[in-house]
C-alpha positions as CSV (number, residue, x, y, z in Angstrom):
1,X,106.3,99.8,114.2
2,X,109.4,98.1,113.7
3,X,112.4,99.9,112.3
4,X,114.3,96.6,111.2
5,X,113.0,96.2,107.8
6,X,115.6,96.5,105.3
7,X,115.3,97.6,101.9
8,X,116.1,95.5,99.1
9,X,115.6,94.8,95.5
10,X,111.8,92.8,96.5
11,X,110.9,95.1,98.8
12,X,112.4,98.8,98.1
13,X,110.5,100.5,101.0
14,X,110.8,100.7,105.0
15,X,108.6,102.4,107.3
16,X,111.1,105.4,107.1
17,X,111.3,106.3,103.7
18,X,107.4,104.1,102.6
19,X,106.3,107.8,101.9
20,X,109.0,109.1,99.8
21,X,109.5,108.3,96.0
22,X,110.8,106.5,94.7
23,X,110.0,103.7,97.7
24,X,106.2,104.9,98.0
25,X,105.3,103.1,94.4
26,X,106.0,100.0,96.1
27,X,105.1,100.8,99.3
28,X,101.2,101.5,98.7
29,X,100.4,98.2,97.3
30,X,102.6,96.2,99.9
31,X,101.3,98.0,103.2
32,X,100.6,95.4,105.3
33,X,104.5,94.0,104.6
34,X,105.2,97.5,106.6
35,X,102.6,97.4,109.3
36,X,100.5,95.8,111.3
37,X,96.9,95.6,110.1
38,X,93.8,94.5,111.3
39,X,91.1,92.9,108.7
40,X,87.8,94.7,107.7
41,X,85.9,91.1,106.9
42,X,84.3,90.8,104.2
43,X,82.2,88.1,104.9
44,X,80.8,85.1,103.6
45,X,78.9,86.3,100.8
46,X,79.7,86.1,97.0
47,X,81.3,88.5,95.4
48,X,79.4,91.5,93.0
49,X,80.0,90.7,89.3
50,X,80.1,93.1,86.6
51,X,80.0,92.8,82.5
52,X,83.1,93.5,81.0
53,X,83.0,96.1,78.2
54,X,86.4,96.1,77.5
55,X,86.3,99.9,76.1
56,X,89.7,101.3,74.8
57,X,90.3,104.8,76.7
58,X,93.5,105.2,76.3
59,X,93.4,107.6,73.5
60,X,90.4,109.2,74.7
61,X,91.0,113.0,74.4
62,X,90.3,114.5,77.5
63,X,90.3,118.2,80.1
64,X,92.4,118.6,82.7
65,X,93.7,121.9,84.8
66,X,96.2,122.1,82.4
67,X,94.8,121.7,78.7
68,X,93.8,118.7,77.4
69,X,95.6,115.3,77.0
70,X,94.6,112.1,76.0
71,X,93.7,109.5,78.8
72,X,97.2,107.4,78.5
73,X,98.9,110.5,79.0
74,X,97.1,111.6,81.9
75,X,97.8,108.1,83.7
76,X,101.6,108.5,82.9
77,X,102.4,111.8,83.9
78,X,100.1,111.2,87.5
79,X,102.1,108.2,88.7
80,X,98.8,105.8,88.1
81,X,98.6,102.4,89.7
82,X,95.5,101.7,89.2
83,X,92.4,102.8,87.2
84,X,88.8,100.8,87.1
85,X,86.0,103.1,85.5
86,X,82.5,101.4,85.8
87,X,79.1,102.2,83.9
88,X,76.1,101.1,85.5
89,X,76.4,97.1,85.9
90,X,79.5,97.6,83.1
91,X,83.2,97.4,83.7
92,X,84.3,99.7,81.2
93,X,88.4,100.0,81.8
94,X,90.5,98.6,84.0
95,X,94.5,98.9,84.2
96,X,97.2,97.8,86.8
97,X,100.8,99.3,86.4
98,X,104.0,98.4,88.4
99,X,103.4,96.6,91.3
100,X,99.3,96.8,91.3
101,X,97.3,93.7,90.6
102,X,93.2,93.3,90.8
103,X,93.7,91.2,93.7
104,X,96.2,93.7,95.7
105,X,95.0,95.7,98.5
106,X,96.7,99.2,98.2
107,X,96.5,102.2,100.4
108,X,93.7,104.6,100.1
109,X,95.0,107.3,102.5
110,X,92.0,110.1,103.3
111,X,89.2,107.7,101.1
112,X,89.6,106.1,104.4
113,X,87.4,109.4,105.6
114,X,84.6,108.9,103.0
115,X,84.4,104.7,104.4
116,X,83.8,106.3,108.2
117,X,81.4,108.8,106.7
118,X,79.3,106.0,105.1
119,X,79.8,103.6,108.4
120,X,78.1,106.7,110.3
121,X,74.6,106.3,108.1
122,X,74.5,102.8,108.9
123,X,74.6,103.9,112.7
124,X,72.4,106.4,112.8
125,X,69.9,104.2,111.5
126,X,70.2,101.7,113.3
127,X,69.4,104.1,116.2
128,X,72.6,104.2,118.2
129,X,74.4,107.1,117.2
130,X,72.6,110.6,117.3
131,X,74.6,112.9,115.6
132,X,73.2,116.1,117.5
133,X,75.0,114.4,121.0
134,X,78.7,116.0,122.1
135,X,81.7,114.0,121.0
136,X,82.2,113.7,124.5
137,X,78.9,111.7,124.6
138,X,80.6,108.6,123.7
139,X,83.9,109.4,124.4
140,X,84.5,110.8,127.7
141,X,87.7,110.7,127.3
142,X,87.9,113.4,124.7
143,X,86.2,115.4,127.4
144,X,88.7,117.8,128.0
145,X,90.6,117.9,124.2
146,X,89.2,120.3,121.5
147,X,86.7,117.9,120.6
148,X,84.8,117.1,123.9
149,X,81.9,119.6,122.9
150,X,81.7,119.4,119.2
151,X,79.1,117.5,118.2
152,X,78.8,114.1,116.0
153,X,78.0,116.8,113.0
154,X,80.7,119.0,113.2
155,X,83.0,116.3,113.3
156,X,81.6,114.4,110.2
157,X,81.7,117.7,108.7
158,X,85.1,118.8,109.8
159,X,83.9,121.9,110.9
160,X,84.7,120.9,114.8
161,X,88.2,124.2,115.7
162,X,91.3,123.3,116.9
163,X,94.9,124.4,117.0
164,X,96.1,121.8,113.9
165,X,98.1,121.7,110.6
166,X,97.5,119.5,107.8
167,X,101.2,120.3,106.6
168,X,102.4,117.2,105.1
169,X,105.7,119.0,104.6
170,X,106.7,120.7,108.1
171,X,107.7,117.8,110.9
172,X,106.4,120.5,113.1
173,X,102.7,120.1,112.3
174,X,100.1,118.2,113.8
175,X,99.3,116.2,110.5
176,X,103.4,114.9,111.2
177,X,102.8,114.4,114.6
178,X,99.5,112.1,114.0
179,X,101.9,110.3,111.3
180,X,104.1,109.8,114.0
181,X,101.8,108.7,116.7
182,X,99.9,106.2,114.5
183,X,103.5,104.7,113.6
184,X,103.5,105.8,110.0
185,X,106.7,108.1,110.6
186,X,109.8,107.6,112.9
187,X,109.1,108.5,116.3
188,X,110.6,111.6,118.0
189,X,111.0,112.1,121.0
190,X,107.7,113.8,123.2
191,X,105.4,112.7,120.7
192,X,102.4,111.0,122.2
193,X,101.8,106.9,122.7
194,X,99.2,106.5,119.9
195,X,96.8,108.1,117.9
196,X,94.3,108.2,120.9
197,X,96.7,109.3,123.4
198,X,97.3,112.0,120.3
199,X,93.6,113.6,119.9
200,X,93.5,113.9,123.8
201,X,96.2,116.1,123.5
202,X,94.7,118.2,120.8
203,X,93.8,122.0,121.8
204,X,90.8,123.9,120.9
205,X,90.7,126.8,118.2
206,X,87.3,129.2,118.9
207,X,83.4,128.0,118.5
208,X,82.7,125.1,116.5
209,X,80.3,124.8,113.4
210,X,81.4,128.0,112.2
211,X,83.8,127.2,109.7
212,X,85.1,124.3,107.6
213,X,89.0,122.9,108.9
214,X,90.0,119.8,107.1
215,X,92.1,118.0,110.1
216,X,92.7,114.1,109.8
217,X,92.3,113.6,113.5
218,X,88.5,114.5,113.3
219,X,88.4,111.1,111.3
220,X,90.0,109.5,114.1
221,X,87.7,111.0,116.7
222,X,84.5,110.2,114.6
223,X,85.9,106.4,114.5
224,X,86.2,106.1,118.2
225,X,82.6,107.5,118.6
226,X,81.4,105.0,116.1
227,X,83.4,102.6,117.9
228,X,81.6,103.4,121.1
229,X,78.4,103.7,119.9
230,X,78.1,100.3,117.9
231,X,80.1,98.9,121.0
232,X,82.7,97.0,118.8
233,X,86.4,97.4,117.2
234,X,86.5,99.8,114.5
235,X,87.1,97.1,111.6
236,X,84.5,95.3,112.8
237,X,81.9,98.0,112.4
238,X,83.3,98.8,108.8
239,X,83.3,95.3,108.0
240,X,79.7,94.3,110.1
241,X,77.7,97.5,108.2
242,X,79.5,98.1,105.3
243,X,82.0,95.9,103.7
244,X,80.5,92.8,103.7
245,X,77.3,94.1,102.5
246,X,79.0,95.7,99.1
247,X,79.6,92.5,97.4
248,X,83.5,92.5,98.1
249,X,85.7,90.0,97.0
250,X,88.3,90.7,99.3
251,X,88.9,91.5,103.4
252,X,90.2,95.5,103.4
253,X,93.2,96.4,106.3
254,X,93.3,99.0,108.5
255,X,96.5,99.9,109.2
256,X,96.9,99.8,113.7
257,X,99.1,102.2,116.0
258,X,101.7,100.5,118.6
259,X,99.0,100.4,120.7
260,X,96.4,98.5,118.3
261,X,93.9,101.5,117.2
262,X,93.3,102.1,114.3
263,X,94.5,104.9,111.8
264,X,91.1,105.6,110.5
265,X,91.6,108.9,108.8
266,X,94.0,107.5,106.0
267,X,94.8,103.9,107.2
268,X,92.4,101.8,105.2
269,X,93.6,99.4,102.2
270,X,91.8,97.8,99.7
271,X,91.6,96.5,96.0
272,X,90.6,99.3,93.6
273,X,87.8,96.3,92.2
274,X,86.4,96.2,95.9
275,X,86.3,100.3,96.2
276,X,85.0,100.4,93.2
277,X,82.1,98.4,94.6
278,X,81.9,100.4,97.9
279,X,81.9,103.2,95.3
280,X,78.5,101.7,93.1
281,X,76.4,101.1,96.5
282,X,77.0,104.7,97.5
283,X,76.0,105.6,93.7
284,X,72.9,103.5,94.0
285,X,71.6,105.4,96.9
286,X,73.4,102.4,99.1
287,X,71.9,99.5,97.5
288,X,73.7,96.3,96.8
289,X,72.3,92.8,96.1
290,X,69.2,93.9,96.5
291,X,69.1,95.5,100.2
292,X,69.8,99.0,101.9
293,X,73.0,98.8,102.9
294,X,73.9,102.8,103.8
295,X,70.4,104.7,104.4
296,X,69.2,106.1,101.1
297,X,68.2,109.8,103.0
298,X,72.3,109.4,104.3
299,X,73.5,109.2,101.2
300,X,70.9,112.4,99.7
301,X,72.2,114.5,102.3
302,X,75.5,113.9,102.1
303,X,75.2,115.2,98.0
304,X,73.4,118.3,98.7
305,X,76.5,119.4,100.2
306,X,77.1,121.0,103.6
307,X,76.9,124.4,104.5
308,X,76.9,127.3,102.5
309,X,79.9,129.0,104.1
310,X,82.2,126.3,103.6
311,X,85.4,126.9,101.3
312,X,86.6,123.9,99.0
313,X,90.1,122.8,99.9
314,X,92.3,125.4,98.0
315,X,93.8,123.0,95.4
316,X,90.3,122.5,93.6
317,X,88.9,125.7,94.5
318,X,89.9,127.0,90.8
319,X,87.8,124.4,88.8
320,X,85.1,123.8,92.0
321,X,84.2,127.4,93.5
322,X,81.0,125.9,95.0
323,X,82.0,123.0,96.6
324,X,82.0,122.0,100.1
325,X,82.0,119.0,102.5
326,X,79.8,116.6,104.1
327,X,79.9,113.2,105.7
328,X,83.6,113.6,105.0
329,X,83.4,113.4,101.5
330,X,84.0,116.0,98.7
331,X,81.2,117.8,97.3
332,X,81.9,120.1,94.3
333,X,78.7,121.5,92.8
334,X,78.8,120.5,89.6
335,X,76.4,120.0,87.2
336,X,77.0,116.6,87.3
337,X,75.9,116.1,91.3
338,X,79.3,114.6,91.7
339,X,80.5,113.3,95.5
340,X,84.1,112.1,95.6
341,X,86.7,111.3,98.3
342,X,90.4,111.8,97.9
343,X,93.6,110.8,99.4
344,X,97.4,112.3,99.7
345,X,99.4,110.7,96.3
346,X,96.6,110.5,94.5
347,X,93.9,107.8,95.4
348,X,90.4,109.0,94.1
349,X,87.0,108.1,94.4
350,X,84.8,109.8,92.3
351,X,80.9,109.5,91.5
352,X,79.0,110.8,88.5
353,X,74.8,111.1,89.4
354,X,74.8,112.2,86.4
355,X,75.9,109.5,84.1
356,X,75.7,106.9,86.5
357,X,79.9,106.4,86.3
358,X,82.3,105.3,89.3
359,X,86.0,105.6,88.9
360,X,88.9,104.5,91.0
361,X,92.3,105.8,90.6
362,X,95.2,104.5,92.7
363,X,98.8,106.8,92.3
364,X,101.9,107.2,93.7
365,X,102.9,110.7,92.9
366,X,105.7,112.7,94.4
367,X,104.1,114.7,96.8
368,X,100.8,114.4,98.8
369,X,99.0,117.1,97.2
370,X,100.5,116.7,93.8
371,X,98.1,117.1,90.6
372,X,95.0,117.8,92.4
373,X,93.3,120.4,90.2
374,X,94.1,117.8,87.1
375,X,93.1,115.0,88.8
376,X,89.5,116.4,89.5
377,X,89.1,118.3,85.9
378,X,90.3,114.9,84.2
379,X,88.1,112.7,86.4
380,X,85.1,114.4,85.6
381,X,86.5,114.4,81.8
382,X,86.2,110.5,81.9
383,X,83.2,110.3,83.4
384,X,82.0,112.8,80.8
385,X,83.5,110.9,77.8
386,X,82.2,107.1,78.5
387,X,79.7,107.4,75.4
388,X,77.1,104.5,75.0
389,X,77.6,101.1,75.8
390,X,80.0,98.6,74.5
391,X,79.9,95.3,73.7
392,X,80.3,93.2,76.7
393,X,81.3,90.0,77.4
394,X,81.0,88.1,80.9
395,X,82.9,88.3,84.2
């Protein structure tokens, strides 16, 4: 990516520092000024409409990790862009902060994951991709990396082993190195040509299936298998099965390496309205307008969780003890039958069964894996707390 943006008093951030406060605040709703993108259409179709409800949460008393707080405090201290909480066919809150607008795309980071795990239903029902078959199936050029023999399942599970560190912190770890390679970081020097060239690269770790490693690249692996199988760009089979089928009002990016492929683990931007959306199919067993847009039997499966041995990611293991992972998304055994999907500075996804309640939170905190544990204990204290309905007036 090119190094010869300068920051200035419109546009703070540079692909150098785009990940560091304070830069990053306006950096995640002004990606595609930093990189190149390519568009996930969303079609031709009218946009999904919702009734406004115009409920006043901000003094809402809520849980998080840390004791309670009320709802405006819990957006201030967790660097919040933007929040939409939806009820059924009801809009019940929606705020924008700093640079954030309904109609800006911002950076979703690892939701990016939960969008490919979606895509995958859509595939597999439209009879093309088995996920039983070998990575190296449909990608024979992953033949001879880590991946070649893992199958479809392990990798939409992340339980596919290799050699690789999700340490956002070390410059030394393969999560850097995939930054690096996909043009998100400054190059050094060795590092590979591109994110493909990257997870050929990538070195095996024992038997797969046998435990759960959350590793970005097996994102990127499961998009060039779905790119393979569907026989088309990556955007295009995110935009063909999925977004343009939601009701979006706007095109999402993906973010695309020097060489043009995509950064699917984390690269996706989008309008938190628009995820939102994405977010009510999925609650509605993949329904939208009326037709099955992600298999209904994709989306059960993926809530029952995956396997039984699976640890949750150590930063919510204190307040989710049972959860695990599936279809790369978050599963954390609550009583609620919540799914969510999560990404680094605090973008969240998160789906209530149980009281039919979608929330989308954009941040821009600190550090990647800052205020996790709050984030999920306050989340489901939202959810929780939308009472009965509200007067609501049209939109």
């Amino acid at each position: 990516m090119s190094t010869s943006i300068q920051p200035s008093l419109e546009n703070p951030a540079t692909p150098e520092n785009w990940l560091e406060p304070p830069a990053n605040r306006w950096a995640f709703n002004h990606v595609e000024q930093l990189f190149g993108t390519a568009a996930i259409p969303r079609g031709r179709a009218g946009h999904r409409r919702f009734a406004v409800a115009g409920a006043e949460l901000e003094e809402t008393v809520i849980a998080t990790a840390e004791g309670s707080s009320t709802v405006a405090e819990f957006l201030a201290r967790t660097a919040t862009d933007a929040i939409v909480v939806l009820r059924g066919e009801e809009m019940l809150f929606e705020r924008y902060y700093g640079e954030a607008a309904p109609d800006r795309r911002h950076a979703l980071m690892s939701i990016s994951k939960s969008v490919a795990g979606m895509a995958a239903g859509c595939l597999v029902a439209d009879g093309v991709l088995e996920v039983s078959a070998t990575v190296e199936t449909y990608v024979p050029e992953l033949a001879s990396s880590a991946y070649g023999t893992a199958t479809v399942r392990e990798v939409l599970d992340m339980t596919a082993a290799l050699r690789f560190r999700q340490d956002y912190d070390d410059p030394q770890s393969q999560v850097q190195t995939g930054d690096r390679a996909a043009g998100w970081r400054p190059k050094h020097d060795g590092d590979p040509d591109g994110v493909r060239a990257f997870l050929t690269g990538l070195e095996p770790d024992g038997p797969h299936g046998r435990r759960f490693q959350y590793c970005s690249a097996t994102t990127d692996v499961l998009a060039w298998v779905l790119e393979r199988a569907a026989g088309q760009p990556y955007p295009d089979v995110i935009g063909e099965r999925v977004w343009s089928r939601i009701g979006a009002e706007h095109d999402a990016v993906v973010t695309l390496d020097p060489a043009g492929a995509p950064y699917a683990c984390a690269g996706i931007g989008a309008t938190a309205r628009d995820l939102a959306r994405f977010g009510r199919c999925v609650l509605d067993g993949g329904m939208a307008d009326g037709r099955q847009v992600i298999p209904e039997e994709w989306i059960h499966a993926t809530r029952r969780g995956g396997q039984a041995a699976v640890l949750p990611d150590r930063d919510l293991g204190s307040i989710h003890p049972n959860g695990t992972y599936c279809n790369q998304w978050w599963i954390p055994g609550d009583s609620a039958g919540t799914l969510f999907g999560i990404g680094i500075f605090g973008q969240y996804l998160w789906l209530d069964p149980a009281r039919d309640v979608v929330i989308v939170k954009f941040s821009s905190l600190p550090h990647p894996r800052d205020a996790r544990a709050m984030h999920a204990a306050a989340l489901a204290s939202i959810a929780a707390a939308v009472g009965s309905g509200h007067d609501a007036g049209a939109a």
